[in-house]
C-alpha positions, 0 to 999 in steps of 0.5 A, spaced: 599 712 366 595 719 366 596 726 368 590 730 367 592 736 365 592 742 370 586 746 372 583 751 377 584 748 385 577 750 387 572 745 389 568 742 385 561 745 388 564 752 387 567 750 380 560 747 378 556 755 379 561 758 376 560 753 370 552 754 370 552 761 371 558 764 368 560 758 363 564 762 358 568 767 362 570 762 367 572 757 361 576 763 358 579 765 365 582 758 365 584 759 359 587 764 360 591 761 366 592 755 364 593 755 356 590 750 351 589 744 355 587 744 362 582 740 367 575 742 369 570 739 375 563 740 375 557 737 376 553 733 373 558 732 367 564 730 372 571 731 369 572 735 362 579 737 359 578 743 355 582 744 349 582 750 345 588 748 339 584 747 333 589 740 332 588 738 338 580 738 337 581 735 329 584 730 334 577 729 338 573 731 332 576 725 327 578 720 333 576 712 334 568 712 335 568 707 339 573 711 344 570 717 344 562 718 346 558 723 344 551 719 345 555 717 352 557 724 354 549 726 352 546 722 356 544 727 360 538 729 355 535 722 355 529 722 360 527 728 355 529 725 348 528 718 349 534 712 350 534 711 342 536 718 340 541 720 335 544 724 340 545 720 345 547 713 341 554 711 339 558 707 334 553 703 330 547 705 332 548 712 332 551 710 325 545 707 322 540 713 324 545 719 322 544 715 315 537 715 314 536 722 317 541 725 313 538 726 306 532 731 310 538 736 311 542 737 305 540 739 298 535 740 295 531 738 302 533 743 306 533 749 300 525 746 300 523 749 307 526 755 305 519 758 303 515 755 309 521 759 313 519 765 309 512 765 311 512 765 318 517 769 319 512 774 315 507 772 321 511 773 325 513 781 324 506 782 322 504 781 330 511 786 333 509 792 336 511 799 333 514 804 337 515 799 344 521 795 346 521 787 346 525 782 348 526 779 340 530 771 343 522 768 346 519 771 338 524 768 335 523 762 340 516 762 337 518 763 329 522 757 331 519 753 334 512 754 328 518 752 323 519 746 326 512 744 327 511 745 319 518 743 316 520 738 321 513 735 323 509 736 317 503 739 320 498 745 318 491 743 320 489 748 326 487 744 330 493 741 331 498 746 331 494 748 336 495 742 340 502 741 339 503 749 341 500 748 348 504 741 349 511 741 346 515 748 348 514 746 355 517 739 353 524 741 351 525 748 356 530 745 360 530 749 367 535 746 372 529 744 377 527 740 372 534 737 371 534 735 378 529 729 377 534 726 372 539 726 378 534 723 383 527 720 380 524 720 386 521 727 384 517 725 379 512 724 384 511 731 386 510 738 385 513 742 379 517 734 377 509 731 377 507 736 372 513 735 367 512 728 367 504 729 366 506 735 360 511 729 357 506 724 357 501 728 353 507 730 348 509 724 347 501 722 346 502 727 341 507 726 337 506 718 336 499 720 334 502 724 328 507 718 326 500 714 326 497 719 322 503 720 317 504 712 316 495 712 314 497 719 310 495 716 303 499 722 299 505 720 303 508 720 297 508 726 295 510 730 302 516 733 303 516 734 311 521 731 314 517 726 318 514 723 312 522 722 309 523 719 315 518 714 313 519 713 306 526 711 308 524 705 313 524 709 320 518 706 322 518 704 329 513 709 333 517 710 339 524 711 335 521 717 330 517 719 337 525 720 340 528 723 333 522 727 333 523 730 340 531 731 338 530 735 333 524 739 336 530 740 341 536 741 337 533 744 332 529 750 336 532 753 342 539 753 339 537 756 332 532 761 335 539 764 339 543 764 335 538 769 330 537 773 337 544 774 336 545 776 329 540 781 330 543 784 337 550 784 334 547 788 328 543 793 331 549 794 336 554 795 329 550 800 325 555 799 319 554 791 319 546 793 319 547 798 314 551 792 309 546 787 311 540 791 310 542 792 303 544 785 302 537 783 304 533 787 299 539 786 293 538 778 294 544 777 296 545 772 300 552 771 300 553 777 305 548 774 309 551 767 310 557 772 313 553 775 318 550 768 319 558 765 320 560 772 324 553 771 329 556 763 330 562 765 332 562 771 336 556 769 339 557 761 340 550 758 341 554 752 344 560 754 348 564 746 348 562 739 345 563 733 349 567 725 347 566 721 354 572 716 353 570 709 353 577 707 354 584 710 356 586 715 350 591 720 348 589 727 346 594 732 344 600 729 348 596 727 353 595 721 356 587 720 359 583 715 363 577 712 361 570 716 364 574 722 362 570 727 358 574 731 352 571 737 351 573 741 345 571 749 347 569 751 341 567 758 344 574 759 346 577 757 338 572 763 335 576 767 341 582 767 340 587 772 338 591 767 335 587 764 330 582 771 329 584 778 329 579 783 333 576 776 335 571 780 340 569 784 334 563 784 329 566 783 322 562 779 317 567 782 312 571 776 315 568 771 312 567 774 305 575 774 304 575 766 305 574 761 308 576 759 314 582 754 317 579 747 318 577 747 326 576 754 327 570 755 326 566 750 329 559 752 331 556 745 329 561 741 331 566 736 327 567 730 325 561 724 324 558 728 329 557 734 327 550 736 327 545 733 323 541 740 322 547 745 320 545 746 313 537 748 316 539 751 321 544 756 316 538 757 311 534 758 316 537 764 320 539 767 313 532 767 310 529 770 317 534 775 317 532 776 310 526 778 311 525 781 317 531 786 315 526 787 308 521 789 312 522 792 319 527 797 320 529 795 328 533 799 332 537 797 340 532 798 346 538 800 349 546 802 347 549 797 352 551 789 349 547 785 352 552 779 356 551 772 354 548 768 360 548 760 361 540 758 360 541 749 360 546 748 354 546 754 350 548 761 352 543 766 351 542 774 350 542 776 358 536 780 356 533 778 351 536 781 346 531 788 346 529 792 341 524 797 338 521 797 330 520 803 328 517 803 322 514 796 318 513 796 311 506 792 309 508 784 306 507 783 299 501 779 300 497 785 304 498 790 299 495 787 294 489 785 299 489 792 300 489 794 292 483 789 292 479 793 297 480 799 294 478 796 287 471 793 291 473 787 290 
């Protein structure tokens, strides 16, 4: 026998625009109402029970694999990332691909990116205006999505970069209307659906020609990209590293690009926190900037929950649950509370310096043999970008108000882009001795 837990009485149409669009404020409302545990209903996902106890999610976090699904729970995403993505895979399957791709993410793989992370970070404030205000959450979108391109994918040559940079952002921009052909597929027959399907062709053409041109590479060897690792540790099949490939582009782009617009929308509105991080940045002091890093992931959670769709029945935290079930750790509703965070709603990167955190209160990337594969790259690269544009350009808010979380697909994004003005920019290392060569007549 089962009980879900209690939840809100309201329809599940009403329940599933609330989630959609206030997805954070409706689950801290139910939280508020019904405690730690407690049952939500919306669409596409189905029945979610939430839980906001740190045991309840290390339960979750380090229960039966072959109980509690992620790659079952994701499925949504495999009309864009491709049915053999790490993602969207279980148990063994997802076991044998998580071990070939870890090593491109951690140690010395990841601390190697830091310099392609620099420089086009770099170009990136080398093209923002001074003086006028802009939306810093779609420039990070960009210097995310460059990184990628060169770290991930291992391209350079112009030509193409530029046909990468026409074909793939428009494939991992997620927006509803796109979504509702994966709920009815008679769509991709026409208009706006028609056209994704043609733009997704085009990329994955894309995308396994680069594989081809990386496996005939006679420095493959020699190459660093996490594509040629891929390679080199026996990912050869086209279509399987076509799908890991997207996977990361997906994962790897949106995701750290809003959380670094975070960080810069929280310093700016903290002149304390932005004065010790500016400090940090130019006295290379990357320990203070990990904090700010740790502290944006907290207050300002990318990803407001992860999912387990239980294969079969299961209890969780007392609670008897029927399969089809989602289990639904809230890692929003953790990095909130008052209970485990004091000031929780306050920008403290001084936190994290003074300890490490309770195991399963911080949870940005998740836990267990799930957590994301990318956490370390996603970390340096916030770090080094802050680093660098904190070295080089002094950014004040557009406006004094905070600007709101505001659901976009998966992730919960500055409500307006995260505005802000350069006031001053000072030249990059490069350019000034390029400037000293000119003068010399060089």
């Amino acid at each position: 026998m089962s009980t879900l837990p209690p939840g809100p009485k309201l329809p599940k149409a009403v329940q599933t625009i609330a989630m959609w669009g206030y997805w954070d404020r409706y689950l801290e409302a139910c939280r508020r109402r019904y405690g730690d545990v407690f049952t939500v209903r919306a669409a596409p996902m189905g029945t979610l029970v939430y839980f906001a106890d740190p045991e309840a999610i290390k339960e979750v976090f380090t229960g039966d694999a072959q109980t509690l699904h992620a790659g079952e729970a994701n499925a949504i995403l495999a009309p864009v990332l491709g049915d053999r993505s790490v993602l969207v895979t279980d148990e063994a399957d997802h076991l044998r691909r998580r071990k070939l791709m870890l090593p491109a993410f951690h140690g010395d793989a990841v601390r190697s990116y830091a310099g392609i992370v620099e420089q086009v970070t770099e170009d990136e404030v080398d093209r923002w205006p001074l003086g006028r205000a802009f939306e810093l959450h779609p420039r990070m979108r960009e210097l995310t999505f460059e990184v990628i391109l060169r770290a991930v994918f291992g391209v350079s040559e112009p030509a193409r970069l530029a046909a990468m940079r026409a074909a793939l952002p428009a494939l991992v921009d997620l927006s509803g209307l796109v979504m509702l052909m994966w709920l009815k597929p008679e769509l991709g027959r026409v208009g706006p659906w028609k056209r994704w399907l043609a733009l997704k062709a085009r990329a994955d053409a894309l995308v396994v020609d680069e594989v081809r041109r990386r496996r005939a590479d006679p420095r493959l060897d020699e190459r660093g990209d996490v594509l040629s690792l891929l390679l080199r540790a026996g990912m050869d099949d086209e279509d399987e590293l076509r799908d890991q490939l997207v996977t990361l582009l997906l994962a790897g782009h949106e995701t750290t690009a809003t959380g670094l617009a975070w960080g810069f929308e929280r310093l700016l509105r903290t002149p304390d926190a932005l004065e010790r991080t500016i400090a940090a940045a130019r006295d290379g002091d990357d320990g203070r900037l990990d904090a700010v890093v740790q502290e944006t992931l907290r207050v300002r959670p990318v990803i407001f929950d992860v999912i387990r769709k239980l294969s079969r029945p299961a209890r969780i935290a007392g609670v008897d649950l029927p399969a089809g079930v989602l289990a639904a750790p809230a890692i929003g509703l953790v990095h909130r509370s008052r209970q485990l965070y004091e000031a929780p709603r306050a920008f403290r990167p001084e936190r994290f310096l003074e300890g490490a955190p309770a195991p399963y209160t911080w949870i940005p990337f998740g836990g267990g043999i799930r957590r994301c594969l990318g956490a370390s790259f996603a970390q340096m690269e916030m770090r080094v970008v802050l680093r660098t544009v904190l070295r080089r350009a002094r950014l004040r808010a557009a406006s004094a108000a905070p600007e709101r979380p505001r659901a976009r697909h998966i992730t919960l994004v500055p409500a307006r882009g995260a505005r802000a003005v350069v006031e001053t920019r000072s030249p990059r290392a490069g350019r000034i001795a390029e400037q000293d060569l000119a003068a010399a007549g060089v």
